[in-house]
C-alpha positions in Angstrom: 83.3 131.1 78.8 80.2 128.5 77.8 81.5 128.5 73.9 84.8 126.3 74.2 85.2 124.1 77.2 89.0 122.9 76.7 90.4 121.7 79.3 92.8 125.5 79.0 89.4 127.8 78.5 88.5 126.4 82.4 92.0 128.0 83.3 91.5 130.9 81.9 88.9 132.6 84.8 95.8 109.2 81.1 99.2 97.8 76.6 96.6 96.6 77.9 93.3 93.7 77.1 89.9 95.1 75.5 87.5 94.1 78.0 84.0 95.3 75.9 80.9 94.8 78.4 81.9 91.3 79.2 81.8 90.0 82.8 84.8 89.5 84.1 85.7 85.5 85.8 85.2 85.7 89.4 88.9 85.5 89.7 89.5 88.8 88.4 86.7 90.6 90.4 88.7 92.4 93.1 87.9 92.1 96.6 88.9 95.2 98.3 90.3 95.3 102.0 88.1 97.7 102.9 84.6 98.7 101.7 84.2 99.3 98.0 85.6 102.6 97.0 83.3 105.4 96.5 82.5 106.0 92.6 82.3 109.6 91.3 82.0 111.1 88.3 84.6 114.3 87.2 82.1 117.0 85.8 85.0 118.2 83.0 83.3 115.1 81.2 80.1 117.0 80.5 81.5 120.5 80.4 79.7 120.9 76.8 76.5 119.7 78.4 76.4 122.5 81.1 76.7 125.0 78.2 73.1 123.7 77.0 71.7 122.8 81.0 73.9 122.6 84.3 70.6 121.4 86.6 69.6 119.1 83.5 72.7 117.8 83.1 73.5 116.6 86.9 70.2 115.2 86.8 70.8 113.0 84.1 74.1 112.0 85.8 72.5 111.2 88.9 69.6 109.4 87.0 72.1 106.9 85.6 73.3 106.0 89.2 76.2 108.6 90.7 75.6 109.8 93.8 79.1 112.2 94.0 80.8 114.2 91.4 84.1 115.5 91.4 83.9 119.5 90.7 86.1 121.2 88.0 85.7 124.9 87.1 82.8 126.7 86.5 81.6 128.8 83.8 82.2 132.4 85.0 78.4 133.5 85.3 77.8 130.3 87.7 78.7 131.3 91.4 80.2 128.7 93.8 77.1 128.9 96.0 74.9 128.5 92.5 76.7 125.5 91.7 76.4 123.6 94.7 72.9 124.6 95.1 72.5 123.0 91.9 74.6 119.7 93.0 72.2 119.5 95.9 69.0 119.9 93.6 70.3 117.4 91.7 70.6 114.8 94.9 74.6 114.5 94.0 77.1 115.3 96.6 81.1 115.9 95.9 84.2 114.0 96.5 86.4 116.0 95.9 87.0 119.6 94.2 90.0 120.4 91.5 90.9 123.7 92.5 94.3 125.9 91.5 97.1 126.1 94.0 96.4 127.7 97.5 98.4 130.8 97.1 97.4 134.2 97.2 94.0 135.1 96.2 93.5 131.0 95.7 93.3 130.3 99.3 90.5 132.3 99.4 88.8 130.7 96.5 89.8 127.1 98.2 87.7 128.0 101.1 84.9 129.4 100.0 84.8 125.8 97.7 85.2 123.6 100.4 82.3 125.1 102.3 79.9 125.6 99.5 80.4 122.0 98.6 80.7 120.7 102.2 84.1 119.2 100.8 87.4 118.7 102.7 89.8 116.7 99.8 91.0 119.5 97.4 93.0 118.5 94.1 95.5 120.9 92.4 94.1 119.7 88.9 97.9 120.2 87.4 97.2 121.5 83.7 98.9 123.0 82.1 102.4 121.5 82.2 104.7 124.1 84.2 107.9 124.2 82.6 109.6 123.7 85.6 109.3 119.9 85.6 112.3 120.3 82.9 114.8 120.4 85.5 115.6 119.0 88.8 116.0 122.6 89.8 112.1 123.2 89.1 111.2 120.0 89.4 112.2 120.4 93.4 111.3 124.2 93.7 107.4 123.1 92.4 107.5 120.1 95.7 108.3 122.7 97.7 105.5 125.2 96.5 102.9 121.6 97.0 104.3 120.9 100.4 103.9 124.7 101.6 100.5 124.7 99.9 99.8 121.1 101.8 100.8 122.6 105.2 98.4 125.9 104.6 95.5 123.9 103.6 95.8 121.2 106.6 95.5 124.0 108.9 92.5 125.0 107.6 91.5 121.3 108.1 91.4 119.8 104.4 93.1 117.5 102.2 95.4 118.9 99.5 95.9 116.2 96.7 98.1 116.2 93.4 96.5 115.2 89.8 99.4 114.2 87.3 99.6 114.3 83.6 101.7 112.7 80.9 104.9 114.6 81.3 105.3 113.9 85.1 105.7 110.2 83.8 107.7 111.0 80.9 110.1 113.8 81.7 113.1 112.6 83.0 115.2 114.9 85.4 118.5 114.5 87.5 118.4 110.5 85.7 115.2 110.0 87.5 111.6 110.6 86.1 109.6 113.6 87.7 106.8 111.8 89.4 110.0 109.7 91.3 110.6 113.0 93.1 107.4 114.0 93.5 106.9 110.7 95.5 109.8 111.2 97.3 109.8 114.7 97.9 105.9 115.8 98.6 105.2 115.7 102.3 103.4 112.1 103.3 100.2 114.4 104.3 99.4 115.2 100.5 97.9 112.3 98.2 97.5 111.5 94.8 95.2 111.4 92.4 96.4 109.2 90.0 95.2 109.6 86.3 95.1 105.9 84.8 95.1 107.1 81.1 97.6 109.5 81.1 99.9 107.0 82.7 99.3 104.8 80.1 99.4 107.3 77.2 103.4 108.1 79.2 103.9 104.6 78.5 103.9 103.3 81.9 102.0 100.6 83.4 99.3 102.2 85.7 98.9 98.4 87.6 102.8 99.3 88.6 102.5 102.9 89.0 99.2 102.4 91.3 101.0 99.5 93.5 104.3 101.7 93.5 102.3 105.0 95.3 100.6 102.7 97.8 98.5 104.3 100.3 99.6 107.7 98.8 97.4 107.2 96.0 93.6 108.2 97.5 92.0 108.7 94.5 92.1 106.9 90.8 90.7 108.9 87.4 89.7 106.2 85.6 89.6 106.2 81.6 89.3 104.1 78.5 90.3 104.5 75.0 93.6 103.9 73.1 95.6 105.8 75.8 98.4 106.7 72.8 100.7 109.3 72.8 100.1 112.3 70.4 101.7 115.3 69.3 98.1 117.0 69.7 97.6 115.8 73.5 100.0 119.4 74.7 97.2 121.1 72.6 94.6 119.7 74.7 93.2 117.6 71.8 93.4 113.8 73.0 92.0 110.9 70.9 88.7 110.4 71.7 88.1 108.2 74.7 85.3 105.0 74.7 83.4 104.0 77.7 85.3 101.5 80.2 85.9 98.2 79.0 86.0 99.1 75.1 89.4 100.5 74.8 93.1 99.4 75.6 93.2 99.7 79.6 93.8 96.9 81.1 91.1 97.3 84.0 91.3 94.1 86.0 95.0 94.7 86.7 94.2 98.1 87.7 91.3 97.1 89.6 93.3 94.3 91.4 96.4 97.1 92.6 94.1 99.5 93.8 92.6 97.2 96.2 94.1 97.8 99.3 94.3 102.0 99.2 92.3 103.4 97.1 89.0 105.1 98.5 87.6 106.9 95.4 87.8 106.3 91.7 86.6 108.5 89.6 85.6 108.5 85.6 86.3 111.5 83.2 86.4 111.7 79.5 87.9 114.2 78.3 86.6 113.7 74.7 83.9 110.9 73.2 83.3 109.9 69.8 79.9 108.9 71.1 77.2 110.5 73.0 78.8 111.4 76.2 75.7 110.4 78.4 75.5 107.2 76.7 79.5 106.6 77.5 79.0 107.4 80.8 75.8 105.0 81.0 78.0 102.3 79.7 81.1 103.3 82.0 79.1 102.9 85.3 77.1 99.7 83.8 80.7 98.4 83.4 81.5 98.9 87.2 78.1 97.4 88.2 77.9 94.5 85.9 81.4 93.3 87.0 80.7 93.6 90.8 84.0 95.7 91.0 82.5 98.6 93.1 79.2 100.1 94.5 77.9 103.3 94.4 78.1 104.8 98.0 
């Protein structure tokens, strides 16, 4: 399980302005309705690192200023209980926890994360692409399988959310693209987690998409890099991805929308041409340096 981290391998057990490190004009800092959204950090990004040292690793993270992660899988040989022991050594504490769906044997597997990591929001992470978003048919037989799912895990008091993809964005079913039923369709009780990049790599405008799902959008991944679409990205083989503010996203627009719902925003890379602890250094020296959020 440690020698290839792909995004699949965990299974098997996201035009816009460079920004660089510039500070943005105090016009374009965003002032949020509410108090700053939380900052996390989605531990898929240093999957390769927790091959070499899983307690080194979230130390370094939390060295460089996180306080919360968002959880992923883990390598087979690393219990639930383990990992969280090892979040706590590390003085990190979760948002929220990509899980599978809660059915059968997963609703187990859902509880026994949400009390290990004292966590209440849990995210059906969405990979790979079910087939079924290739016809309205599936398309409204998968809402129904998140809305059952929804109504199972509110009764055990916690959060269900749904992560999206590219093909959500660019598959187009009954003359209407999928994530337009999925808005209209999944109950009002589940929220999104809305992947920045890979609503930009769809060719969509994740400023319009963000201001479109409103206060149904809880959470934000946020990305950088050139956010293309490639015949290698079903293969789980994306360009890679530059710290925020260095590639094509256009942050201050996405910034601005999210102002009024979002509570968390979260970075991932899923692959860096650069060291990834330096990227994520830079990432979260982005957020501080423009005065757009603050760590909670």
């Amino acid at each position: 399980m440690l020698t290839s981290f792909k995004r699949r391998d965990f299974l098997k057990m996201g035009g816009g302005i460079t920004l660089g490190a510039a500070l943005l004009p105090s016009y374009l800092i965003p002032r949020f309705s509410k108090a700053n959204p939380g900052i996390a950090i989605q531990l898929y990004t240093v999957r390769t690192e927790f091959e070499k040292d899983i307690p080194g690793t979230l130390k370094r993270i939390r060295e460089i200023g996180f306080e919360y992660v968002e959880t992923a899988f883990w390598p087979k040989d690393v219990t639930l209980a383990q990992a969280a022991k090892y979040i706590r050594d590390a003085g990190l504490k979760v948002a929220a926890c990509h899980v599978e769906i809660p059915i059968g044997e997963h609703q187990a597997t859902m509880l026994e994360t949400a009390r290990a990591f004292d966590c209440k929001k849990m995210i059906w992470h969405g990979w790979p692409e079910d087939k079924r978003y290739s016809s309205l048919e599936g398309t409204k037989e998968l809402i129904g399988i998140y809305n059952d799912a929804g109504k199972w895990a509110a009764s055990q008091g916690l959060s269900f959310g749904l992560h999206n993809h590219w093909w959500e964005y660019r598959n187009k079913v009954g003359g209407r693209f999928v994530y337009e039923w999925l808005l209209e369709g999944v109950d009002p009780e589940i929220f999104f987690e809305l992947d920045t990049y890979w609503l930009k790599t769809a060719g969509k405008d994740p400023a319009q998409i963000i201001q479109l799902f409103g206060s149904r959008a809880k959470f934000l991944h946020l990305k950088d890099g050139p956010a293309r679409w490639s015949d290698d990205l079903p293969k789980d083989n994306p360009d890679p991805m530059t710290p925020l503010g260095q590639g094509t996203q256009n942050l201050p627009a996405i910034f601005k929308a999210a102002e009024k719902n979002i509570e968390w925003l979260v970075l991932e890379m899923d692959q860096v041409s650069i060291d990834v602890y330096e990227a994520i250094k830079e990432s979260y020296a982005y957020l501080q340096k423009n005065g757009l959020v603050s760590a909670r």
